[in-house]
N, CA, C and O atoms as a Maestro MAE file, in Angstrom:
{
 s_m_m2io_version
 :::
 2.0.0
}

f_m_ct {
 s_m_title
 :::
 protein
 m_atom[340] {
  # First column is atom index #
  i_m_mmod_type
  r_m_x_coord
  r_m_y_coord
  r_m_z_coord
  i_m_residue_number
  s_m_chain_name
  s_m_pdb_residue_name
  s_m_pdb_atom_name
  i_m_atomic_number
  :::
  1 25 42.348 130.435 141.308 1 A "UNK " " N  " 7
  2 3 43.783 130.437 141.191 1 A "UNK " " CA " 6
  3 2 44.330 131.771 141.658 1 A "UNK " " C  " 6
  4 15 43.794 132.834 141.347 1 A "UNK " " O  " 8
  5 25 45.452 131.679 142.442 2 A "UNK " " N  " 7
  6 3 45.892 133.038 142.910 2 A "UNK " " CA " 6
  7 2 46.949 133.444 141.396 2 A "UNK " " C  " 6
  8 15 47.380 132.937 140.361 2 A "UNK " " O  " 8
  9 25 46.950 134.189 141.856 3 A "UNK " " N  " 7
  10 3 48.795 135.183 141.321 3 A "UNK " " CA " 6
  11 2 49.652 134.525 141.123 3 A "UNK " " C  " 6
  12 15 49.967 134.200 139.978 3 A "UNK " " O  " 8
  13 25 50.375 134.078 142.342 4 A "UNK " " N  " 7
  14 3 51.351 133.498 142.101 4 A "UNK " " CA " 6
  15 2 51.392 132.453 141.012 4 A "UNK " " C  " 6
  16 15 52.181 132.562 140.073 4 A "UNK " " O  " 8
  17 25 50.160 130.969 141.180 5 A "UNK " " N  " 7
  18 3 50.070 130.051 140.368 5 A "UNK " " CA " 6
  19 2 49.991 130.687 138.335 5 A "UNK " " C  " 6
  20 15 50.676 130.230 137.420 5 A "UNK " " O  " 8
  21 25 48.956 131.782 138.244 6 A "UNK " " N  " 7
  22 3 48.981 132.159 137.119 6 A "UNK " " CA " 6
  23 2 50.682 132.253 136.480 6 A "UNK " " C  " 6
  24 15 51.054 131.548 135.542 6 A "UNK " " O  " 8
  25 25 51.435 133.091 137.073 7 A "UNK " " N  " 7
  26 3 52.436 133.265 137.058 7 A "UNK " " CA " 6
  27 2 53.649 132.429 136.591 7 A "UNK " " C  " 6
  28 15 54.517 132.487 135.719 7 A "UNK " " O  " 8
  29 25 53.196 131.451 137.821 8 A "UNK " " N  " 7
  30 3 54.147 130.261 137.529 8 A "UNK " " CA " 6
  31 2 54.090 129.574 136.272 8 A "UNK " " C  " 6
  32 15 55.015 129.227 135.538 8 A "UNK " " O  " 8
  33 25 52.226 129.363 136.079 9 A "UNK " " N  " 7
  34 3 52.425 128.704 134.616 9 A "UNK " " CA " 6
  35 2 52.627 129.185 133.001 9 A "UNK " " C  " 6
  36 15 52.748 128.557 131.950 9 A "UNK " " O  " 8
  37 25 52.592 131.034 133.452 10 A "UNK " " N  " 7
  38 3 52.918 131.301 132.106 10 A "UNK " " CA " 6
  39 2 54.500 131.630 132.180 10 A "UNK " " C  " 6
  40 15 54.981 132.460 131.408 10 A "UNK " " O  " 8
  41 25 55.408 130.855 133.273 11 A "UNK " " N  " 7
  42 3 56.410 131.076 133.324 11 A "UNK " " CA " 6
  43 2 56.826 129.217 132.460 11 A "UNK " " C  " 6
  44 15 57.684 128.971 131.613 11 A "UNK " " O  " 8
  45 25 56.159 128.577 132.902 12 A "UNK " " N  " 7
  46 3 55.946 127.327 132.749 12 A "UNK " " CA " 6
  47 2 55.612 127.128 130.948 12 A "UNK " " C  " 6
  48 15 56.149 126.298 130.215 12 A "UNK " " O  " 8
  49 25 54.996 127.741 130.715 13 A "UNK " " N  " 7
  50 3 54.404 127.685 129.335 13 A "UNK " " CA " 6
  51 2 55.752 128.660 128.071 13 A "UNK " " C  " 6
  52 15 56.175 128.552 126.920 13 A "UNK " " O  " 8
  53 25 55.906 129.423 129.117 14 A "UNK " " N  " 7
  54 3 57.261 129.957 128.207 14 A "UNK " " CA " 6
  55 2 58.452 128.980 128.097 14 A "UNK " " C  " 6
  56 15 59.096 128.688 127.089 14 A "UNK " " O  " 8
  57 25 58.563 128.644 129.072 15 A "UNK " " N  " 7
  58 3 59.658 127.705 129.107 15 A "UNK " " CA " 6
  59 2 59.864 126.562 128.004 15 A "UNK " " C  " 6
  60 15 60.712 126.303 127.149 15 A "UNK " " O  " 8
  61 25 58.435 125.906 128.540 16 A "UNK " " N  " 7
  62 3 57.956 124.674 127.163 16 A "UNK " " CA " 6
  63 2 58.196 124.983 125.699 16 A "UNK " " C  " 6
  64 15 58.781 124.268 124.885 16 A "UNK " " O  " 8
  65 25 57.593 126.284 125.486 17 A "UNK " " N  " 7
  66 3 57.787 127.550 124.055 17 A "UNK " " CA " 6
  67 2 59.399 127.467 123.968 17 A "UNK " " C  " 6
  68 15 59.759 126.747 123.037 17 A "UNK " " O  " 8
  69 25 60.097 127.843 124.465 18 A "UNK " " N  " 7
  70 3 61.427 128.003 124.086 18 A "UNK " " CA " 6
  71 2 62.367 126.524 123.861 18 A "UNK " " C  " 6
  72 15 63.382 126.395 123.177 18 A "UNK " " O  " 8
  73 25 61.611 125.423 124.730 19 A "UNK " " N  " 7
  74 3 62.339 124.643 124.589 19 A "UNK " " CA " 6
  75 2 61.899 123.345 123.450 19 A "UNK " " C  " 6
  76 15 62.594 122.397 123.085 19 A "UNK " " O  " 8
  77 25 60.197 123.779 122.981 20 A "UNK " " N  " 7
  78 3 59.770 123.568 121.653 20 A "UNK " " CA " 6
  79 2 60.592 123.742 120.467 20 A "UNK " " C  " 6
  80 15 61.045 122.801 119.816 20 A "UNK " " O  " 8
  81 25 60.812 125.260 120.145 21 A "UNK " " N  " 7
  82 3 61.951 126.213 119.683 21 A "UNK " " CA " 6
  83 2 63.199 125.097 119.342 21 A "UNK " " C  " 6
  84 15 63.333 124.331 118.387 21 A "UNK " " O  " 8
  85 25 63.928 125.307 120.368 22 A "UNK " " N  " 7
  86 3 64.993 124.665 120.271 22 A "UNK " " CA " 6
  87 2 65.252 123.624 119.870 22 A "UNK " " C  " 6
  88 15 66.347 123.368 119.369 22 A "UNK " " O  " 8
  89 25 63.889 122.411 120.053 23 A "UNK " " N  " 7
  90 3 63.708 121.204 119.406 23 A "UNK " " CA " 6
  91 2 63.788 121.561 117.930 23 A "UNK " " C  " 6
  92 15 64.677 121.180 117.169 23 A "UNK " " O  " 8
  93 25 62.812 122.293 117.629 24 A "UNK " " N  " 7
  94 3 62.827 122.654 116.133 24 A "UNK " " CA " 6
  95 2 63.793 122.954 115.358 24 A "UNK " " C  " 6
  96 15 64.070 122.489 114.253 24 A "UNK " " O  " 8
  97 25 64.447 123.972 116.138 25 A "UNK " " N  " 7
  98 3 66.149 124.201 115.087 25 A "UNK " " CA " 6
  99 2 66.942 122.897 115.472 25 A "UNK " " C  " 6
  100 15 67.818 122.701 114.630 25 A "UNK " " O  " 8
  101 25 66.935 122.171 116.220 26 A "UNK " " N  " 7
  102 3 67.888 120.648 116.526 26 A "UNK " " CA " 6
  103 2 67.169 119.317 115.224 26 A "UNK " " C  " 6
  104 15 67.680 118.334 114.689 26 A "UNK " " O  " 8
  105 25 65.857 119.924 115.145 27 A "UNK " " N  " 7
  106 3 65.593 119.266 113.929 27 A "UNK " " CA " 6
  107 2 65.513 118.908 113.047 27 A "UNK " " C  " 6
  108 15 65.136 117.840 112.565 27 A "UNK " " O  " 8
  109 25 66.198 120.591 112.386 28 A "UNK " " N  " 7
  110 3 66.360 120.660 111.031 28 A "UNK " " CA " 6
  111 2 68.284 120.528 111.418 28 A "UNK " " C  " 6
  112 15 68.867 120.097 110.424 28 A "UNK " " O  " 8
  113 25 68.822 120.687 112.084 29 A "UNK " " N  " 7
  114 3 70.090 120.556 111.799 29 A "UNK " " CA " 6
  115 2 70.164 118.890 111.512 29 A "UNK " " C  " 6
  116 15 70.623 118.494 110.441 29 A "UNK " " O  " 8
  117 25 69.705 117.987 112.488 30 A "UNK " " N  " 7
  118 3 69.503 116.212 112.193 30 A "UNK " " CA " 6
  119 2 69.141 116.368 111.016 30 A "UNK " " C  " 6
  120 15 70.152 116.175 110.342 30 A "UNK " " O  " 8
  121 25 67.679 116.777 109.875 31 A "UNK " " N  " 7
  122 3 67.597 117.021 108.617 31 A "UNK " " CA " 6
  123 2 68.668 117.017 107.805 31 A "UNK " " C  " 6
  124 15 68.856 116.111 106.994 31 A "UNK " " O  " 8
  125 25 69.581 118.182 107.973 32 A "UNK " " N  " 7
  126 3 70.676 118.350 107.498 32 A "UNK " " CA " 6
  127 2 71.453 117.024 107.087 32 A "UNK " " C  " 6
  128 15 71.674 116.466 106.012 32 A "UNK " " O  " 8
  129 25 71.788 116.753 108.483 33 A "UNK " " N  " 7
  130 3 72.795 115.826 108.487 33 A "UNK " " CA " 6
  131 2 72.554 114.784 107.467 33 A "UNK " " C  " 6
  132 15 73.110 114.594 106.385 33 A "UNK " " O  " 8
  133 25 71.365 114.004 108.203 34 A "UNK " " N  " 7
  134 3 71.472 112.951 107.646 34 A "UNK " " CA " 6
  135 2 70.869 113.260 106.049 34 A "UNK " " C  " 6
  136 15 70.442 112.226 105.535 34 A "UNK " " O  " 8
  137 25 70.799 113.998 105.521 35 A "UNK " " N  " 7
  138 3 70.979 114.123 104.289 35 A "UNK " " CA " 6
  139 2 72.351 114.339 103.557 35 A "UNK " " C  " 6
  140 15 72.580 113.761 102.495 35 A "UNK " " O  " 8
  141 25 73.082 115.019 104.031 36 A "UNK " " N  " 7
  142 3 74.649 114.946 103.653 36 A "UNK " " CA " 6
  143 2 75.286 113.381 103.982 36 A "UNK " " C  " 6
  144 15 76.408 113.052 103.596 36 A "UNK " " O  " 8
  145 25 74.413 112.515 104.727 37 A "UNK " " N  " 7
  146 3 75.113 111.304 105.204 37 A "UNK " " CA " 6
  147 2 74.148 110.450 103.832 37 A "UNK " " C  " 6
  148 15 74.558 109.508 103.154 37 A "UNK " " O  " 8
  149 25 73.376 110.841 103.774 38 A "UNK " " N  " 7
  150 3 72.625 110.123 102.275 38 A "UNK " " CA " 6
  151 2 73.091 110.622 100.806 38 A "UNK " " C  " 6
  152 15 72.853 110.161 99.690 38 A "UNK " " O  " 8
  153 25 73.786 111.653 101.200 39 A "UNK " " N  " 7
  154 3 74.478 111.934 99.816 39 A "UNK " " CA " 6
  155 2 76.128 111.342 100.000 39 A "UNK " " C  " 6
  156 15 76.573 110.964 98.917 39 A "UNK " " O  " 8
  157 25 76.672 111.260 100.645 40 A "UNK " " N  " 7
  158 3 77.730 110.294 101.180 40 A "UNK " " CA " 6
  159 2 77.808 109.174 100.846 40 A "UNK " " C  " 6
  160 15 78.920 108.830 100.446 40 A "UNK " " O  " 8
  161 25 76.775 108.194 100.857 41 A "UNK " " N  " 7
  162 3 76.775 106.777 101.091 41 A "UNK " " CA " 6
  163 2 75.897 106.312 99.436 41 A "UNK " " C  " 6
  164 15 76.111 105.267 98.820 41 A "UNK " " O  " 8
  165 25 74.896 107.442 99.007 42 A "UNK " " N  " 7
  166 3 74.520 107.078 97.657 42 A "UNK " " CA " 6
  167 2 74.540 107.565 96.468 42 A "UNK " " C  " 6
  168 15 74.228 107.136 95.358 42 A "UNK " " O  " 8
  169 25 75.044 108.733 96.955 43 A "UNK " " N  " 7
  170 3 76.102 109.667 95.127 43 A "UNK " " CA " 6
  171 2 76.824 108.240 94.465 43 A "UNK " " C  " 6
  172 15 77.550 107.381 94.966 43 A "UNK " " O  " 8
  173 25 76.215 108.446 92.996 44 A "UNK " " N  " 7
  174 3 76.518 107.184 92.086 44 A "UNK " " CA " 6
  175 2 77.939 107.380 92.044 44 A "UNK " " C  " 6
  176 15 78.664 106.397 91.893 44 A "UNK " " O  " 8
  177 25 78.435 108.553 92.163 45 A "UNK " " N  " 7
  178 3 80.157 109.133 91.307 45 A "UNK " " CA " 6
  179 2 81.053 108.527 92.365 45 A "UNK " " C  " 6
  180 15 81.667 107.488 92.120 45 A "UNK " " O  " 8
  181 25 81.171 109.270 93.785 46 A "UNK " " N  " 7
  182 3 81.571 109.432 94.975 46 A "UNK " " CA " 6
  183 2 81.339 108.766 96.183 46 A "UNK " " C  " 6
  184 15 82.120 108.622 97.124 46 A "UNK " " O  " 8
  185 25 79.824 108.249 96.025 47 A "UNK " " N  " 7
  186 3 79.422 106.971 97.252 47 A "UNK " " CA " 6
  187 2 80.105 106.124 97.916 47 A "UNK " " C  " 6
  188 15 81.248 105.743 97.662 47 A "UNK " " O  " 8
  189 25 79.480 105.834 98.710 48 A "UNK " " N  " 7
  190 3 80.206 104.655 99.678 48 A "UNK " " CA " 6
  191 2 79.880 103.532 98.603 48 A "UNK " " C  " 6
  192 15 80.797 102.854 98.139 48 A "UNK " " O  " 8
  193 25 78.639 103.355 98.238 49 A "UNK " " N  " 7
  194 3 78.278 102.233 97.329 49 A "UNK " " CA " 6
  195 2 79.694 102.289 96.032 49 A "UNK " " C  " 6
  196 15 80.722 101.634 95.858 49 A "UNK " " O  " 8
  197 25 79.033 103.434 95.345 50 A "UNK " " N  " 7
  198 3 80.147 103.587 94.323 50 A "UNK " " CA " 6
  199 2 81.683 103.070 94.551 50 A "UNK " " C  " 6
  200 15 82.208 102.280 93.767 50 A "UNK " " O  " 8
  201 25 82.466 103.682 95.900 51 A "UNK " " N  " 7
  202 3 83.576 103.092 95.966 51 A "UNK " " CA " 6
  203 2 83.680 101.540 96.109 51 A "UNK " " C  " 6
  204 15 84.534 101.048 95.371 51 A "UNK " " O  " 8
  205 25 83.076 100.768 96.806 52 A "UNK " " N  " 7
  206 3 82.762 99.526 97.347 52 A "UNK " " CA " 6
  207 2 82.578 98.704 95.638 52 A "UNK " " C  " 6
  208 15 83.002 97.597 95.306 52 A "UNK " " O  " 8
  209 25 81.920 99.558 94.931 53 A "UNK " " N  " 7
  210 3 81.433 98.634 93.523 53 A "UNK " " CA " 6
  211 2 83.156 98.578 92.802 53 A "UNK " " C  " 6
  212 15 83.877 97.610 92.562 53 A "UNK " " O  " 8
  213 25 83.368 99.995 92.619 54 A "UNK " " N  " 7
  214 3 84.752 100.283 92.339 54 A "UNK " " CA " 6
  215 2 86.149 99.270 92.868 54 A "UNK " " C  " 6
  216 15 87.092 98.996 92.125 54 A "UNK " " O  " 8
  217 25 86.028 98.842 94.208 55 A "UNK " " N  " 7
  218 3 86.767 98.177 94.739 55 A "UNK " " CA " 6
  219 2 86.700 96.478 94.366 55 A "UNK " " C  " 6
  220 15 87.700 95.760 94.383 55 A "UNK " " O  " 8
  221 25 85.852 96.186 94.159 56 A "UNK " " N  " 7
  222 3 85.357 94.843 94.084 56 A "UNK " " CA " 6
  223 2 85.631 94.616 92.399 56 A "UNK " " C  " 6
  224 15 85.900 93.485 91.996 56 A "UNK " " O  " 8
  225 25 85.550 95.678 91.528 57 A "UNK " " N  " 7
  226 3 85.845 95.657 90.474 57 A "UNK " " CA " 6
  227 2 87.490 95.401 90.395 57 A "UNK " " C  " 6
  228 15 87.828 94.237 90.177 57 A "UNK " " O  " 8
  229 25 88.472 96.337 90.545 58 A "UNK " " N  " 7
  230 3 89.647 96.242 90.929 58 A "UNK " " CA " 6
  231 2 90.081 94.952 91.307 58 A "UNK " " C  " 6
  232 15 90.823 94.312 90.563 58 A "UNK " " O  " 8
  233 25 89.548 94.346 92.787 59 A "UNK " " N  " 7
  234 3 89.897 92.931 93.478 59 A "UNK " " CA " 6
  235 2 89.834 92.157 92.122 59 A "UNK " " C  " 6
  236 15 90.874 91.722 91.629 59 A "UNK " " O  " 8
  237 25 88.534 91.968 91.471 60 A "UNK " " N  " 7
  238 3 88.514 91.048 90.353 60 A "UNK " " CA " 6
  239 2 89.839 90.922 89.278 60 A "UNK " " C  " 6
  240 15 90.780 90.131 89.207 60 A "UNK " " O  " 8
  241 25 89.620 91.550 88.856 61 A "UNK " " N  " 7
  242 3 90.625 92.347 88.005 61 A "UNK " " CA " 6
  243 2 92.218 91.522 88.191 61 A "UNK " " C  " 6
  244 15 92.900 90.737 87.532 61 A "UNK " " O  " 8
  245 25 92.310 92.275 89.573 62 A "UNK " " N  " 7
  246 3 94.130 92.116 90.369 62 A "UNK " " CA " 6
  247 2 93.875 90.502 90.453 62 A "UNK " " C  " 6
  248 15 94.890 89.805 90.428 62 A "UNK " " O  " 8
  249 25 92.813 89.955 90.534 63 A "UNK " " N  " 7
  250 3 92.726 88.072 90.928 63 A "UNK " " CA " 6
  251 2 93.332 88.213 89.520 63 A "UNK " " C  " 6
  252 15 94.558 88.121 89.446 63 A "UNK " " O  " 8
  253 25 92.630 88.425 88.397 64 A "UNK " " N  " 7
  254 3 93.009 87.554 87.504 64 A "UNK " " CA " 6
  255 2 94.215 87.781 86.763 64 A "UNK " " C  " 6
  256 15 94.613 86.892 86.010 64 A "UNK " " O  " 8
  257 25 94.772 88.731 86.864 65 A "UNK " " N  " 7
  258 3 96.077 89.480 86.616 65 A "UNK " " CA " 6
  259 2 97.134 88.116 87.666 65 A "UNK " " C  " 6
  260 15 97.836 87.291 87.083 65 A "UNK " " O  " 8
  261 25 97.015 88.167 89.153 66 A "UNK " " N  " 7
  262 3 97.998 87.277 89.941 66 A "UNK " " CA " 6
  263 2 97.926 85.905 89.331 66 A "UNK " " C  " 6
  264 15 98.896 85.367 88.798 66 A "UNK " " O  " 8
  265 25 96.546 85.276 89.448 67 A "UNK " " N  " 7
  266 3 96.366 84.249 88.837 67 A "UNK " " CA " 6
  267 2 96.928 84.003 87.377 67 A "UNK " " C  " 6
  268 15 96.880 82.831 87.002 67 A "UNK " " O  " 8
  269 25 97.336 84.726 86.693 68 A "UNK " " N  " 7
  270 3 98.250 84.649 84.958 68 A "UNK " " CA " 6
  271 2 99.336 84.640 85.476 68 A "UNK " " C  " 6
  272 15 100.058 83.646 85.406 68 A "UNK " " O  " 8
  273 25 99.687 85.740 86.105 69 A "UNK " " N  " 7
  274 3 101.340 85.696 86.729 69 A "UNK " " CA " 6
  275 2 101.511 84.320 87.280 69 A "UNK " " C  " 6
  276 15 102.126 83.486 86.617 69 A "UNK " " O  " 8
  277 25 101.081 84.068 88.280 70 A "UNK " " N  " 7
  278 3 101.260 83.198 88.872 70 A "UNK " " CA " 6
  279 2 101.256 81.675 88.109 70 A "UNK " " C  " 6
  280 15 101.857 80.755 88.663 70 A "UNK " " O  " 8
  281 25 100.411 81.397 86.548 71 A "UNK " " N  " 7
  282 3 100.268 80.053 86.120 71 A "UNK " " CA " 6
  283 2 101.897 80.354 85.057 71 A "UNK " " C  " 6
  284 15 102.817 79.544 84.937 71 A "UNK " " O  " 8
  285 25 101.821 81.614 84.483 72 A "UNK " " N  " 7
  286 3 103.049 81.482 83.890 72 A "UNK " " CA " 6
  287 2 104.144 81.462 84.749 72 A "UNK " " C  " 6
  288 15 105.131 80.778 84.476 72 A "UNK " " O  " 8
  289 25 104.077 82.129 85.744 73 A "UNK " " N  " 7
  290 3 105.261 81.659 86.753 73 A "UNK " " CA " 6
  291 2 105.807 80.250 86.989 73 A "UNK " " C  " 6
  292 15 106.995 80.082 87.264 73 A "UNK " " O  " 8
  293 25 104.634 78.878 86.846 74 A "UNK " " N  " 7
  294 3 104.960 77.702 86.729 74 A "UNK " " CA " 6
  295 2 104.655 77.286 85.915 74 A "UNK " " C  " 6
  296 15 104.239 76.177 86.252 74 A "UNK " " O  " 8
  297 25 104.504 77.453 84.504 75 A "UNK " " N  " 7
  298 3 104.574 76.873 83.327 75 A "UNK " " CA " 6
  299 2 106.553 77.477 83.345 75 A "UNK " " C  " 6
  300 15 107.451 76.643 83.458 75 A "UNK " " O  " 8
  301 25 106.762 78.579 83.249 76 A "UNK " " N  " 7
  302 3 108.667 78.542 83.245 76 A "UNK " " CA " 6
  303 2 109.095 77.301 84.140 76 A "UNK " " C  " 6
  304 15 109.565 76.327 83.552 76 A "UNK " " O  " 8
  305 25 108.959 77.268 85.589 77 A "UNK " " N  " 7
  306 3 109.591 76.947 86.121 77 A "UNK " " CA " 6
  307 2 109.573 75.037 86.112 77 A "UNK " " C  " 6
  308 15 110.276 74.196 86.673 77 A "UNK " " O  " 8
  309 25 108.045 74.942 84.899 78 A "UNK " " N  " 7
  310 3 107.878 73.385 84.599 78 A "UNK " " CA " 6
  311 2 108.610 73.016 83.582 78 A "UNK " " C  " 6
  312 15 108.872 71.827 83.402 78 A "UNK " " O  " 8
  313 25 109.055 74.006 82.751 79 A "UNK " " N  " 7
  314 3 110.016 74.350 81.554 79 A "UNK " " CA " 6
  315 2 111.500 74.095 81.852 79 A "UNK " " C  " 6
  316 15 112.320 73.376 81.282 79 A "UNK " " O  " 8
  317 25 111.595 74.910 82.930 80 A "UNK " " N  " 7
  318 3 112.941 74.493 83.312 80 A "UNK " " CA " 6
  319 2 113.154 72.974 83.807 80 A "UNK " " C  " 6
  320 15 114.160 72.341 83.487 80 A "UNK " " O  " 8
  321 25 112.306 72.530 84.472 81 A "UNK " " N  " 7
  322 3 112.295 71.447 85.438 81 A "UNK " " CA " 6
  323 2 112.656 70.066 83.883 81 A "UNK " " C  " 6
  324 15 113.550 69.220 83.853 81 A "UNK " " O  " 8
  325 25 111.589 70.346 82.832 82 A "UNK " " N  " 7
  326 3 111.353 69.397 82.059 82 A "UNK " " CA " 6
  327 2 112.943 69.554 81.585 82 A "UNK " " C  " 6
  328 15 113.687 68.598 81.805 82 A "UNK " " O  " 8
  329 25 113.538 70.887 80.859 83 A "UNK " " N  " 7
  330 3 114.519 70.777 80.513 83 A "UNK " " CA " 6
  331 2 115.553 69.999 80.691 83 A "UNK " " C  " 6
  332 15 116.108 69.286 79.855 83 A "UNK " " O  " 8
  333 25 115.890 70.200 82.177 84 A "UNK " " N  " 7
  334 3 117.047 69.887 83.028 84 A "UNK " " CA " 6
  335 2 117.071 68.396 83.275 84 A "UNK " " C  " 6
  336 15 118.188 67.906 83.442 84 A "UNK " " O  " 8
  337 25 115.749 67.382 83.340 85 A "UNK " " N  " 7
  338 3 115.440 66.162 82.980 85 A "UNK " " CA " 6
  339 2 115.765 65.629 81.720 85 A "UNK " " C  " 6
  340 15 115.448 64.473 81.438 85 A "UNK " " O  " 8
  :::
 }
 m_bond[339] {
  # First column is bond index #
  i_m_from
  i_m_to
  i_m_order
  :::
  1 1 2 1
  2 2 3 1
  3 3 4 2
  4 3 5 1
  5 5 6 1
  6 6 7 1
  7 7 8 2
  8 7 9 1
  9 9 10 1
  10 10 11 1
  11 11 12 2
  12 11 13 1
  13 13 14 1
  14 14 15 1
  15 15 16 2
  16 15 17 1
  17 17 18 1
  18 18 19 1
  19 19 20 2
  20 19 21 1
  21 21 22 1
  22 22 23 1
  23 23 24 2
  24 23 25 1
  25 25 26 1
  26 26 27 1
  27 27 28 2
  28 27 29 1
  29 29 30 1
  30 30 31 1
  31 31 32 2
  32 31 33 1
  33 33 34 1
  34 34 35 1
  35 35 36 2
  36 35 37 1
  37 37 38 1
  38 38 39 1
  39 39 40 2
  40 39 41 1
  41 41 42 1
  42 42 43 1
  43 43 44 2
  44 43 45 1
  45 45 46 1
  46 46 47 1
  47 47 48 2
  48 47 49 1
  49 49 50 1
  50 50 51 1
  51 51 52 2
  52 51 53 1
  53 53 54 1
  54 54 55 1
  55 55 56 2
  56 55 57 1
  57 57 58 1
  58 58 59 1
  59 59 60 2
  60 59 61 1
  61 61 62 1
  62 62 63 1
  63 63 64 2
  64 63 65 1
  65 65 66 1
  66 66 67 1
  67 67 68 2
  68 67 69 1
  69 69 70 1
  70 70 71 1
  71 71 72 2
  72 71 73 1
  73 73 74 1
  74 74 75 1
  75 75 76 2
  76 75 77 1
  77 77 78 1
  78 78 79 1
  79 79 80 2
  80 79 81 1
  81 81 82 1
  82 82 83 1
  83 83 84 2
  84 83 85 1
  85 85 86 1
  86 86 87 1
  87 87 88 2
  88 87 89 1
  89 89 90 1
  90 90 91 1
  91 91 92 2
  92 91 93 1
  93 93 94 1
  94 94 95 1
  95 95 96 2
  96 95 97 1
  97 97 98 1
  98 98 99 1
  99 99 100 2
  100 99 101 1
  101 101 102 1
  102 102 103 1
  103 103 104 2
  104 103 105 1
  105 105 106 1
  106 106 107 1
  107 107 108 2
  108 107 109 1
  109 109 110 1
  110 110 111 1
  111 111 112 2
  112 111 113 1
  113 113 114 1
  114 114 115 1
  115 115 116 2
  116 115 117 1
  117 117 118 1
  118 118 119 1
  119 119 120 2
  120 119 121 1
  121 121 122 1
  122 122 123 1
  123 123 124 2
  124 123 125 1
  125 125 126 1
  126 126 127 1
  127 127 128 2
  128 127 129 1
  129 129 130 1
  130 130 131 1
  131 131 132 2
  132 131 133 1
  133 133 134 1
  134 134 135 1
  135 135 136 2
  136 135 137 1
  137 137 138 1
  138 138 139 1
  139 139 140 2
  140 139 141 1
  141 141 142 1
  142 142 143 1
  143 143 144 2
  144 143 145 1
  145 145 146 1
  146 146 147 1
  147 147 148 2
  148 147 149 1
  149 149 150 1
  150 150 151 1
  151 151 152 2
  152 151 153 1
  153 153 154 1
  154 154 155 1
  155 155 156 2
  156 155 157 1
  157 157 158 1
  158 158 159 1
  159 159 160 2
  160 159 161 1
  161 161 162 1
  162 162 163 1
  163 163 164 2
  164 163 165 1
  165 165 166 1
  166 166 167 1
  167 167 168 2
  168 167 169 1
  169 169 170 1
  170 170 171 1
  171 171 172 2
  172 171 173 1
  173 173 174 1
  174 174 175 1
  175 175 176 2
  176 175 177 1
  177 177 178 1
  178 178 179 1
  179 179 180 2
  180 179 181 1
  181 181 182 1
  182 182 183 1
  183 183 184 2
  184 183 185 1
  185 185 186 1
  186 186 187 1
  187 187 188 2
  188 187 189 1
  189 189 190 1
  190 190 191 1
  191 191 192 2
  192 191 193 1
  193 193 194 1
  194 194 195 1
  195 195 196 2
  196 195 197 1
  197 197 198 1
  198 198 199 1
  199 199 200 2
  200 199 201 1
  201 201 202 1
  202 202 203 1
  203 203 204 2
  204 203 205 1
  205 205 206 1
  206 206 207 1
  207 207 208 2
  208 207 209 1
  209 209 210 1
  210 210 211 1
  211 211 212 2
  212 211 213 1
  213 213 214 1
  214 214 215 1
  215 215 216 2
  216 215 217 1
  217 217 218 1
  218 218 219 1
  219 219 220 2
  220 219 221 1
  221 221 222 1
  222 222 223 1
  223 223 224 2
  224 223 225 1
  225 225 226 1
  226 226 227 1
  227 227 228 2
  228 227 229 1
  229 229 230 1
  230 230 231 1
  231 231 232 2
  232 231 233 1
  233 233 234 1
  234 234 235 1
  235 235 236 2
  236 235 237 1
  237 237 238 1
  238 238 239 1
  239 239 240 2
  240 239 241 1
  241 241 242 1
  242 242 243 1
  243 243 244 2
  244 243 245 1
  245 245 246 1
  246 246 247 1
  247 247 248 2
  248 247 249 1
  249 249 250 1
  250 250 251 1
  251 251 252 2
  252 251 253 1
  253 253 254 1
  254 254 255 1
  255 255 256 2
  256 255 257 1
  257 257 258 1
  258 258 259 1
  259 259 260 2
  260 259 261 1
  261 261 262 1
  262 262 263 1
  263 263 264 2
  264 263 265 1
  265 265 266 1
  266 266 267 1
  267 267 268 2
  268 267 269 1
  269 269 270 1
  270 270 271 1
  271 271 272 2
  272 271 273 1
  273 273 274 1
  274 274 275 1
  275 275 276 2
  276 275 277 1
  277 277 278 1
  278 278 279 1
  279 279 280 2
  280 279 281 1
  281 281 282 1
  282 282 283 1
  283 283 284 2
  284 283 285 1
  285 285 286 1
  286 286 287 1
  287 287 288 2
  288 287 289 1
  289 289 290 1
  290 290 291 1
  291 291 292 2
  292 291 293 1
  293 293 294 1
  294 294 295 1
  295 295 296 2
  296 295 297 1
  297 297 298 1
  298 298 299 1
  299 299 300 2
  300 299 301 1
  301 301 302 1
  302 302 303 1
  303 303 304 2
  304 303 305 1
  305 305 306 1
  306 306 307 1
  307 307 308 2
  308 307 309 1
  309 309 310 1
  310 310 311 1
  311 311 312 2
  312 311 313 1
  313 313 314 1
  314 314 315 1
  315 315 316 2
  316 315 317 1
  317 317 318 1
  318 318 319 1
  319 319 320 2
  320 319 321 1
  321 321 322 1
  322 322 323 1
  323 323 324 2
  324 323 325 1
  325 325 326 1
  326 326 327 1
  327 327 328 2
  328 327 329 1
  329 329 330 1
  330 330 331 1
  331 331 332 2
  332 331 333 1
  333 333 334 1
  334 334 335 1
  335 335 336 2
  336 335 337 1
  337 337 338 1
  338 338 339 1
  339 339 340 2
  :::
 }
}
């Protein structure tokens, strides 16, 4: 092997090294992330789950709340009806 080739490949081998490197810190930042995206979506308090359980609780709830309104709304208005007959 001449000179030059030596050269080239510990120019070659540095390169790979640095861009190893760089993989590595891009790795732990993805780490990061998707751990803040797993504390996001499964914190019992604050979650995506949590809100979603929260919401579905509520929906229930507001059904059966409209659904009362709504039967006494026509029990009056069968009241009136019977009356006026």
């Amino acid at each position: 092997m001449s000179n030059n080739e030596i050269l080239e490949l510990k120019a070659a081998i540095m390169e790979l090294t640095v861009n190893i490197k760089h993989m590595d810190t891009k790795q732990d930042e993805m780490l990061q992330d998707v751990k803040s995206i797993k504390e996001a979506i499964y914190n019992p308090e604050t979650g995506l789950y949590a809100r979603v359980r929260d919401l579905e609780q509520w929906q229930s709830s507001m059904s059966r709340v409209i659904w009362t309104v709504g039967l006494g709304f026509a029990g009056l208005i069968a009241k009136a009806i019977i009356e006026v007959i």
